[in-house]
N, C-alpha and C positions, 0 to 999 in steps of 0.2 A: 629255484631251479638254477641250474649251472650256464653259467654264458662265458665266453673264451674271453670274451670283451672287456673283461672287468677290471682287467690291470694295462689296458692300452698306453701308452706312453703320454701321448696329450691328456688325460684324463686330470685332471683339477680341479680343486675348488674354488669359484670366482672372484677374482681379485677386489679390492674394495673400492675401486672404481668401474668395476665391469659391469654394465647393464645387464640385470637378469628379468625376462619376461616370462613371470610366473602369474600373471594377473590375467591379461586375455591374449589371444592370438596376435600376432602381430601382421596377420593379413586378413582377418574381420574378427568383429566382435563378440564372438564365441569364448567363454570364460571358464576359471574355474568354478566358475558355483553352478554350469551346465552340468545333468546327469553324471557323461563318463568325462568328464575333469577337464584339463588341458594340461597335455604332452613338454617337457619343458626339459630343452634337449640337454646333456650334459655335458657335452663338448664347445656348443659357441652358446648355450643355455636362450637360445630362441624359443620364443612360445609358441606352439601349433593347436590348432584344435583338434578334435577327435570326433566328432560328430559328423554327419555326411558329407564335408566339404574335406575331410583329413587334410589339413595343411602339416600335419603334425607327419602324416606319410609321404606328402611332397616332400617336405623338408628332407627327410631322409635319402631320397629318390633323387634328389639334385644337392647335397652336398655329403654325402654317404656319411651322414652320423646315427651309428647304430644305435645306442643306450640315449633311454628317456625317462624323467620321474615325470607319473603321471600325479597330477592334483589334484583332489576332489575337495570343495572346501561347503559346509554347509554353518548356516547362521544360530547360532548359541539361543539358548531359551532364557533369559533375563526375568527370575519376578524380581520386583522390586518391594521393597517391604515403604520406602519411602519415596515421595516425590523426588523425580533430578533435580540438581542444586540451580539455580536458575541462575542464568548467564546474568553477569553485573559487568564485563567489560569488555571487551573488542581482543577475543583470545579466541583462539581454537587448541584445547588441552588434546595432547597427544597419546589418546587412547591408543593401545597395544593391537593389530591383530588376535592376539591371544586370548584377549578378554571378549572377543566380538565373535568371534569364531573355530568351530571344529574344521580339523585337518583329515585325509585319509591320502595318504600314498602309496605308491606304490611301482619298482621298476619294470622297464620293456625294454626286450630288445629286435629292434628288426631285424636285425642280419640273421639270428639267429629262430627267429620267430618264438620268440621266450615271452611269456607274461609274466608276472613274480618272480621275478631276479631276486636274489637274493641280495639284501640290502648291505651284508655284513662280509658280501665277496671283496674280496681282493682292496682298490681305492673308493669304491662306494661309499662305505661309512664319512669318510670327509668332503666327497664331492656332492652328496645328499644332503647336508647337515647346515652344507656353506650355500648349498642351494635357499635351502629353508629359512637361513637367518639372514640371510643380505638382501638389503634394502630391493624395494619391486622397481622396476624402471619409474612409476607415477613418482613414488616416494622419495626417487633419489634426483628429482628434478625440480622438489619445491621443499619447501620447511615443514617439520612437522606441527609446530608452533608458532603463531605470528602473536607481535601484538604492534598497532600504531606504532611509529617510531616520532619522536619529537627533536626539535634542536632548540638550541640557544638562538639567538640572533646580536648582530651591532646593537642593536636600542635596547637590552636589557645589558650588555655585558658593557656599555659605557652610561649607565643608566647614572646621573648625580640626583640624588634625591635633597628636596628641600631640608631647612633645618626640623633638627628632629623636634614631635610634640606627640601627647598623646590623644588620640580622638576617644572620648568616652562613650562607652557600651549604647547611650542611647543616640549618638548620633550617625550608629552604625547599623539604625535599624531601619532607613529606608531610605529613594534615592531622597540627593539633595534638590531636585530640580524637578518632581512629583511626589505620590505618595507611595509610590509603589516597593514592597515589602518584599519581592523574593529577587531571583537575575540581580543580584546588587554588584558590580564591580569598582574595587577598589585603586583609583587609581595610586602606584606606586612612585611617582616622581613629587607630587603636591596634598596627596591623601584626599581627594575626591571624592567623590560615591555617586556614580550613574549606574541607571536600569542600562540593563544590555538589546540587546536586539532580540524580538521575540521566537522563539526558536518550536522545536518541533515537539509536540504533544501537548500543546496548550500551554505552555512554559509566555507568561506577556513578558513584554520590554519594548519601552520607548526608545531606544538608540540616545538616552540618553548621555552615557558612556562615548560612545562613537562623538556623539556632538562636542562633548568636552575636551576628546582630540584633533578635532577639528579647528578650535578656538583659541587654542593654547600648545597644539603638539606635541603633547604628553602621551606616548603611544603607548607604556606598556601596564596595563591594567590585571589586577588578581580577584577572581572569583569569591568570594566572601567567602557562603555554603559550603565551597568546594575545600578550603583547606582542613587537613588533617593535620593532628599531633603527631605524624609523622613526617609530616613536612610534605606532602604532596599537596597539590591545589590545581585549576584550570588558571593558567595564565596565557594571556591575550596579548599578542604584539599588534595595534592598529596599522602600524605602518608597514609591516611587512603581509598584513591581515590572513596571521596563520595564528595558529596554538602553537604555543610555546613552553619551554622548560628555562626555569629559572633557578639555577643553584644555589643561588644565594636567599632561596625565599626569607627564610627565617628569619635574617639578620635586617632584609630588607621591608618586612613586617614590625618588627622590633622596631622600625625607626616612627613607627606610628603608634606606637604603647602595643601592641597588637603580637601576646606570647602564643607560638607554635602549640608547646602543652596545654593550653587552655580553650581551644578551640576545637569544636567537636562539627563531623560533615552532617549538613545537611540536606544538599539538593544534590541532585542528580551532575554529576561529571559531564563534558562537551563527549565525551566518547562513549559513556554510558546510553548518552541519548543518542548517540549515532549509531550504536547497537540497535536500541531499539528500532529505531528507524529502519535501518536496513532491516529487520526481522518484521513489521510489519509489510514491510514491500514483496517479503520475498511471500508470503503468504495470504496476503491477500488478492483471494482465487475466489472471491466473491460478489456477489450485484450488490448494488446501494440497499438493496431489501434485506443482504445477509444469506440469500440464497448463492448455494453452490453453482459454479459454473461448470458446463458440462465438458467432462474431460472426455477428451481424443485418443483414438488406439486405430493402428493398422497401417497401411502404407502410405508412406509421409507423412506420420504424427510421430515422429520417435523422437524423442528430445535429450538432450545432450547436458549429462553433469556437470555443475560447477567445479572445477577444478580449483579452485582458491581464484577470484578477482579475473574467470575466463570468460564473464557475460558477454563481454565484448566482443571476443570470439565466433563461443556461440550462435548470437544474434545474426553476426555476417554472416556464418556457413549456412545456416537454415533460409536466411533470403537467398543466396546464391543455388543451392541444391534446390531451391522451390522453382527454377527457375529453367526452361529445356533446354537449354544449350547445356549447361551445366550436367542434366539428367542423361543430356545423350553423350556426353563426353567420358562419363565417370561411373556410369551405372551400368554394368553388363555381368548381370548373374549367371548367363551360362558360357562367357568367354574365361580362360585363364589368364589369370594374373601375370604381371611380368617375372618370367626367370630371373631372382637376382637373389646374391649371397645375402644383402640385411636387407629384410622387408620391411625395418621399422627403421630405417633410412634412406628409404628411396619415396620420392613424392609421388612419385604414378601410384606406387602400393598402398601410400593412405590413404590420399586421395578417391581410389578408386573402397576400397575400405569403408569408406564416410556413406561414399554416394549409395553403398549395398546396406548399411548399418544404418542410411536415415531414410532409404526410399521404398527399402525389401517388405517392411513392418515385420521382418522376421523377431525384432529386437522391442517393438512397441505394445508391452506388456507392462502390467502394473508388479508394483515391489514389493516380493512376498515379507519383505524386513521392515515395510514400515506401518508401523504406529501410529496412526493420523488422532490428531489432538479431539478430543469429544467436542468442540466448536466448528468442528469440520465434519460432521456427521459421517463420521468414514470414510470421506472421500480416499483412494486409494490411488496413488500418481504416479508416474513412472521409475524406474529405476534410475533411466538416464545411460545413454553411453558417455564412455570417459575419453574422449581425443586425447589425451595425453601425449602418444609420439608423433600424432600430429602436431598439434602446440609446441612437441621441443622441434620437432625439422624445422616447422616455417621462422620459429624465434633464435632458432639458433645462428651465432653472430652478432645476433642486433643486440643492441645497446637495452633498449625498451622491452621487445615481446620477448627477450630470452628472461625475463627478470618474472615474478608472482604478482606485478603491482597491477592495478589497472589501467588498461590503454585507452586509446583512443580508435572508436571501431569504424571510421572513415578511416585514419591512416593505417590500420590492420589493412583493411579492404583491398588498398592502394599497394601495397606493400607484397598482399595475397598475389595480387594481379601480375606485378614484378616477378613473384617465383614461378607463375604457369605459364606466364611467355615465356622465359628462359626454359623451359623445361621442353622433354621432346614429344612432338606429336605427331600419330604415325599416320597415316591418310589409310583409310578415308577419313579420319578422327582429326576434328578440328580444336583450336584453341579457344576455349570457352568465351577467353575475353574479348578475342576479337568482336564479337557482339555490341561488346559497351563503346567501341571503337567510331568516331567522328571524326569529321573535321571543320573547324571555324576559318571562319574568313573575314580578316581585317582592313579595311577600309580609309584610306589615308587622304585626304584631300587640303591641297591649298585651300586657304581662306584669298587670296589674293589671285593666284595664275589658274585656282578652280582646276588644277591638276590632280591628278587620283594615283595612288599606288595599294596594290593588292597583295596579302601576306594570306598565305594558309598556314592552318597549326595543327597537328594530331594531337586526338584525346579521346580518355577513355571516362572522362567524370567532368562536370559544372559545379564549382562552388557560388552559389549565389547570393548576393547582398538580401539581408532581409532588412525593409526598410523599419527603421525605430521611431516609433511615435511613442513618449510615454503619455498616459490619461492626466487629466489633472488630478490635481492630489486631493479634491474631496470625492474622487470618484475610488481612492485608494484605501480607505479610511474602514476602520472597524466601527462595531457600533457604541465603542466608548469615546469616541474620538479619537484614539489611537492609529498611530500609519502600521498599518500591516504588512506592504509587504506593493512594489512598481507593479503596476498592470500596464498593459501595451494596447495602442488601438489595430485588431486583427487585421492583417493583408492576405488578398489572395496570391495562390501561387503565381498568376499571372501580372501582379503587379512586379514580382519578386524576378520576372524574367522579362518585365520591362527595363525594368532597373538596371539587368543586366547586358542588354543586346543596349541602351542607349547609348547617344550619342555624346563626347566631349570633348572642350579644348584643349589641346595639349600644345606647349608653347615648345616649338620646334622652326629652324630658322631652312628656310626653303631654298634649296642650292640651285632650282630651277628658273625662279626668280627672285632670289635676294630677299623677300618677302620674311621680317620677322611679327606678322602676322600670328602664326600658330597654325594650325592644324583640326579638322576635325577627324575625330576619329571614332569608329562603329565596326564591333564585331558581331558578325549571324553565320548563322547552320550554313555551310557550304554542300554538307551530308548528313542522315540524321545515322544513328545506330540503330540495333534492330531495341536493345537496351538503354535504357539513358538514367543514368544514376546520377542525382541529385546533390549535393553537400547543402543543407539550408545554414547559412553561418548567422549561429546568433550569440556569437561572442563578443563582446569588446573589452579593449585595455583598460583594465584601472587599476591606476600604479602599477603597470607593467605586467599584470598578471589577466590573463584572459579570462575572462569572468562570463558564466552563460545568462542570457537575459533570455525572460520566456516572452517572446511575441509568438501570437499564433495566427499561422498560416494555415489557408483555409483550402484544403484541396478535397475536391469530391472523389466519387468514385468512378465516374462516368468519362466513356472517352473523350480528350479534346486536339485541337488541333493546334501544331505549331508551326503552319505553314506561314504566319507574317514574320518568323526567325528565319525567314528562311533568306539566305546571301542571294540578289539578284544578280552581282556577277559584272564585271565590266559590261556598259554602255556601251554602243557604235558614240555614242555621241562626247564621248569621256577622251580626255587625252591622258598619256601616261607619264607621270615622272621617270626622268632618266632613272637610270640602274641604281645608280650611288644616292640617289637623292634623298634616302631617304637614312642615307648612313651619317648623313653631316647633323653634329651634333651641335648646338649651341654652346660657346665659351660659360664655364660658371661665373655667373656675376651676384656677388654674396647680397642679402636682403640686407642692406645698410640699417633701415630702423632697427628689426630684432639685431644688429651685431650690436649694436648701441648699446642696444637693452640688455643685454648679455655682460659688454662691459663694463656697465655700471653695475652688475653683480659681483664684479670683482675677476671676471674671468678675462687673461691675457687673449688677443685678437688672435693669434693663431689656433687657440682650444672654440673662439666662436666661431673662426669659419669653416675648421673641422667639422664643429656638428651641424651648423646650419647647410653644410654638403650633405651630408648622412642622414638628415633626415627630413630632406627637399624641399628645403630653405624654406620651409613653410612659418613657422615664429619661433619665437622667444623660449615659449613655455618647451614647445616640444627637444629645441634644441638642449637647454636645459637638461629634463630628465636624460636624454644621452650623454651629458657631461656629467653627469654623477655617477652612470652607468661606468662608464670609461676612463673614470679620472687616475687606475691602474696603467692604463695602457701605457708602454716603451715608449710608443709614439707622438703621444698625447699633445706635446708641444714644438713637434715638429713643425714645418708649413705646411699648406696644403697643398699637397700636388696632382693637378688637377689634370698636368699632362698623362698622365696615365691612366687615370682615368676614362682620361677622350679617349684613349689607345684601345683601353678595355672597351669603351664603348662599340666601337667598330666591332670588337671580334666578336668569335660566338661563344657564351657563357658554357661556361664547363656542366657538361649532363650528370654529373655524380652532383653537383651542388642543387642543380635545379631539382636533381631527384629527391634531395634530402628538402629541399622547400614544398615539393609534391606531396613526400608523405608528412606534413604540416597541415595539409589541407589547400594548399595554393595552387590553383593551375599553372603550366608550364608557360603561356604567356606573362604573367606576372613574377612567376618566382624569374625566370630570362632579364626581365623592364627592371628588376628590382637589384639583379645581380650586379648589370650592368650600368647602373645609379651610383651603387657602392662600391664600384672597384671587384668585384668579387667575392668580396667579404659577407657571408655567411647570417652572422651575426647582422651587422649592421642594415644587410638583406632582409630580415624579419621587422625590425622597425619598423623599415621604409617602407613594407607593406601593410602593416599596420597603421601606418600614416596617411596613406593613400589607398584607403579601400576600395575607392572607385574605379581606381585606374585600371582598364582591362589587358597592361603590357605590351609587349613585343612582339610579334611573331615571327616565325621563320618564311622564308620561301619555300616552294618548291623546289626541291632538288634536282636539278636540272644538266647538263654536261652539254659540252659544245657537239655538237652536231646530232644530238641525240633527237629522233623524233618518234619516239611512242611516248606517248604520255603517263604520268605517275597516276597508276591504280589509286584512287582513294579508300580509306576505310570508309563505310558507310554506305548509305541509298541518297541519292537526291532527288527521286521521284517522290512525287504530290500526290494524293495528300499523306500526311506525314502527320497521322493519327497515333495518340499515346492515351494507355489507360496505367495509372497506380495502378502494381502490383504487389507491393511489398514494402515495410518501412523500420527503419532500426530506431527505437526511441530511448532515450536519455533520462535519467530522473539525478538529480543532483546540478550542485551549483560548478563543478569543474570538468572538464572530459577527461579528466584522468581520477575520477571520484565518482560514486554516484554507481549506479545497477543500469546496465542495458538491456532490452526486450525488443523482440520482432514481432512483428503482426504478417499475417501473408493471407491475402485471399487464393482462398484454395474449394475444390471440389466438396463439402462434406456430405454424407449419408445421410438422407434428408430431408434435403433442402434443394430450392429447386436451382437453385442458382449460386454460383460462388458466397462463401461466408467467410469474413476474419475470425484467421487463428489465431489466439499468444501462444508464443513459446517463451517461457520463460522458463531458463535453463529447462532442465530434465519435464517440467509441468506444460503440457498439453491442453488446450481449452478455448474452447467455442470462445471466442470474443465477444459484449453485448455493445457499449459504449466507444465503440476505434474511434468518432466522429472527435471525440475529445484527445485521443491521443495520435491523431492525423494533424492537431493542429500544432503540437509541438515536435514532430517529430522529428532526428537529425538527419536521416539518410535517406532520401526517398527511390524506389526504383521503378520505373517505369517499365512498360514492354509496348512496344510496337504492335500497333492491330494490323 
């Protein structure tokens, strides 16, 4: 039919950077593969829906763009005459729209109230066409194809191998230091041969390998199995303890009698098995008996698609959304959205988006596209909503969440929290986060004049020491005698927030009375939140790299009490240190043995007393590893100057650094105590917390002005008792936080049952929980609620 509209002057075809939302709404999750389609306007090319919520007529209504192609898209009938080709590497092949699915379009115009425009009127035919084939907004925010990416490192690329010889065929059939016949790695500096570290799928290895770099320093090792007549292979850098690419394998094989074309693969690649790995994780949705678990539908079970590496994500927004503050903040199906020109750039609109698409169950329906393997008895799992323009708002700018890799879902969380304070909230509608919101109170006392000073701190999260015991090693042991793998002896949460609220010396020189005594210091709950979100840290440095140890912490389900955290509060009987007293800093007086020690390493007294400042003059070893680290630096052999230091010491540390150590996972007394140790410096600010895990930091005061006498509102409740039950937990499977699959559990309402039950969400998959007792005890993020 005829429309005036068809040759309007703005009329285009979308630039090939211009976001085209042709996939779902960009103000809920109503899609093209609903009934009547979705509206996908031609002028700013916004996605609207068409089904009883017409965002697709709002649109129109508040930025007057008449012409729209509607989308209908429905899913292709596939026989297969043969099995899919079964995945052998860590790729995702970039299947075509076209191969997956039927199209049906069709244009509308509202001004004119036209349905079947004619597609071939006037600028249509290119402003349809360029619709069709550019990139969807999901697609043009991530790769169509990944694969692992590897680098070279210093220890292969200054690699001097021994004089050359050649190792005959039979003494490369098992390690040198057992008997063991497959995991064989070759060391390439001396021609070695150790078992490796026993890996996943029953794959043994004694860390034979590993041990012989231990002994000798020969870090960089090649997978026997692994190499190919093409010159591919697994190779191992120990020292940098990553996978590695080595250019020169051939030539560097060669030096061992050992020809490229002669060598045929045997066992499984480090990425083949990490395939696998991940691919049992994501699908095992079954009890220890092989029985199905019972999947979830209806309001608040709707679970959210993997986006490439968004578990992380996910995990967070579903504890947050399971959560009332959250639900009453973001969740209103029969209020209007906010009026604004990009829905799919403004956080109030996704936000509120999320909370209608995870809480409505409008969306929690099973997926009429998939195919559930015959080991899964049919189960049939959800489709999943796709956050996508959520994920590019919150990540856009950032270094990390604007990127496909995988994060870390504490500092997502943290990072989250940052964009909805800054954001606006209109009363009666309050800011979710203020919930998680406390404050600690820190406790300063001479050891000598028994004088006290008092520091409060705002927060909205606790990162707590988990304490590390490891078992003795024949409690570690398989039943060949082989070490399988550190076991830890289990703590309760409680020991873990002793840990935290104790008391310690801190050696600080007293301007009150001259007393270089030290200090004791203790921070507890000045207020509790109505939320108390957890950080369990079971990380530690080795070789500089955070590495997750699994102790398990044992928390029930049952309410408890955290009234002995709770800050008693200046005594009548307590005197107070002066104002300043507690700004005078002790001169640095360097640890004379470790600089010793240091310089009989060869290193000049200025590079040891640099690092034994930077990394709290604690010893030798430590300062060490920072002199390797730094041995680039401009300044490296300057003096130290400590005057400025002190200077920093006084002020108050910069909130954009303390931010950037926040979302690390470090509360803001520590990232503050850690700033102000290092001058400022960033970097050198992560060590020293890393060096000092105990130390619970700095705190600020009270913000106070001269003559002011109302007092500062705190975040929080200080009324007793100050009962908290688990509500929800974000857990971790893998050895790094930037690796590894995230999953949520949340006890929730289910049909049923007579009383709360854990759910997993893992991504888009819905289902009754059986065993949480075991995945409560490794978990990384716990969230509490207030009874």
């Amino acid at each position: 039919m005829a429309c005036k509209h068809v040759d309007l002057e703005g009329l285009r075809a979308p630039g090939p950077t211009q976001s085209v939302y042709r996939e779902d709404c960009t103000q809920c999750f109503d899609s093209i593969d609903d009934p009547t389609g979705l509206d996908v306007c031609l002028h700013c090319f916004n996605g609207g829906c068409t089904g009883s919520r017409q965002h697709a007529a709002l649109h129109y209504a508040t930025r007057n763009h008449p012409l729209v192609l509607n989308i209908r898209r429905t899913r292709k009938v596939v026989i297969r005459d043969e099995p899919p080709q079964k995945i052998s590497k860590l790729a995702i092949a970039a299947e075509t729209e076209a191969d997956r699915y039927d199209y049906e379009t069709s244009v509308r115009c509202f001004d004119c109230n036209v349905d079947g425009v004619d597609k071939l009127s006037g600028k249509l035919p290119a402003v349809v066409e360029g619709v069709m084939r550019a990139n969807t907004f999901s697609r043009q925010e991530e790769v169509k194809a990944w694969e692992q990416e590897f680098t070279s490192c210093e220890h292969i690329l200054t690699l001097q191998q021994e004089e050359p010889r050649r190792i005959e065929s039979q003494d490369l059939g098992h390690c040198s230091s057992c008997d063991l016949q497959e995991n064989l790695w070759l060391c390439l500096q001396c021609g070695n041969l150790g078992c490796g570290r026993a890996q996943f799928g029953g794959v043994k290895g004694h860390s034979h390998g590993l041990e012989h770099k231990n002994k000798t320093g020969h870090a960089v090792a090649v997978k026997l199995g692994s190499i190919t007549p093409d010159g591919t292979a697994d190779v191992y850098c120990y020292a940098c303890d990553e996978e590695r690419i080595d250019e020169d394998i051939g030539l560097h094989l060669a030096n061992w009698g050992i020809i490229l074309a002669e060598r045929q693969k045997t066992e499984k690649s480090l990425t083949e098995m990490n395939v696998e790995e991940n691919l049992r994780w994501e699908f095992s949705m079954t009890d220890e008996d092989g029985h199905e678990l019972q999947k979830l539908f209806g309001e608040g079970f709707t679970g959210l698609k993997n986006l490439g590496n968004s578990c992380y994500l996910a995990s967070t927004l579903q504890c947050l959304f399971a959560l009332p503050q959250f639900q009453i903040r973001y969740f209103h199906p029969e209020s209007d959205l906010p009026a604004v020109d990009e829905p799919a750039q403004d956080l109030e609109t996704q936000l509120r988006k999320l909370g209608d698409g995870l809480l409505s169950g409008r969306y929690s329906r099973s997926d009429p596209d998939f195919t559930p393997p015959e080991s899964l008895n049919d189960v049939v799992y959800q489709k999943g909503l796709a956050p996508a323009m959520l994920k590019h708002l919150v990540g856009r700018g950032h270094a990390e969440f604007s990127t496909m890799r995988q994060q870390d879902a504490f500092e997502f969380l943290l990072h989250l929290f940052k964009l909805i304070t800054r954001s606006k909230h209109t009363t009666p509608l309050r800011d979710p986060t203020y919930a998680f919101r406390f404050t600690m109170e820190q406790r300063l006392q001479c050891l000598s004049c028994k004088k006290v000073r008092y520091k409060t701190d705002e927060q909205d999260n606790i990162s707590i020491p988990v304490p590390i015991h490891k078992l003795p090693g024949d409690l570690t042991k398989n039943d060949d005698g082989s070490k399988d793998v550190d076991e830890y002896s289990p703590v309760t949460l409680r020991e873990c927030l002793d840990s935290f609220t104790a008391e310690e010396h801190v050696e600080l020189t007293c301007s009150s009375c001259g007393s270089k005594d030290g200090f004791l210091k203790r921070s507890l709950f000045k207020t509790f939140p109505e939320v108390l979100a957890v950080n369990a840290r079971r990380f530690v440095l080795i070789n500089w790299v955070p590495t997750k140890v699994d102790v398990p912490v044992v928390v029930g389900d049952e309410p408890f009490l955290l009234d002995q955290y709770k800050s008693p509060g200046q005594q009548a009987s307590e005197e107070l240190l002066p104002e300043d007293a507690s700004e005078a800093m002790p001169a640095f007086v360097v640890n004379e043995e470790a600089a010793q020690q240091l310089e009989g390493m060869g290193f000049p007294r200025n590079r040891c007393e640099k690092a034994l400042h930077a990394t709290g003059n604690a010893d030798a070893n430590t300062a060490m590893e920072w002199l390797f680290a730094h041995m680039e630096d401009a300044d490296i052999d300057e003096p130290l100057n400590v005057g400025s230091a002190q200077a920093s010491a006084s002020s108050v540390a910069d909130p954009e650094k303390v931010e950037m150590l926040g979302a690390m996972g470090f509360g803001p007394p520590q990232a503050r105590k850690a700033l102000k140790e290092t001058n400022g410096d960033v970097e050198r600010a992560v060590e020293w917390l890393f060096s000092h895990p105990d130390d619970q930091g700095e705190f600020e005061e009270d913000a106070t002005t001269a003559g002011e006498t109302i007092e500062k509102i705190l975040p929080g409740s200080s009324d007793l008792p100050a009962e908290f039950q688990l509500q929800s937990i974000i857990c971790h499977k893998g050895s790094s936080i930037h690796a590894g699959h995230y999953v949520a559990f949340i006890r929730k309402a289910v049909s049923g049952e007579s009383s709360p039950a854990w759910v997993l969400f893992n991504d888009e998959k819905v289902v009754k929980a059986l065993d949480v007792e075991e995945m409560k005890k490794f978990a990384y993020v716990y969230f509490f609620q207030r009874t």
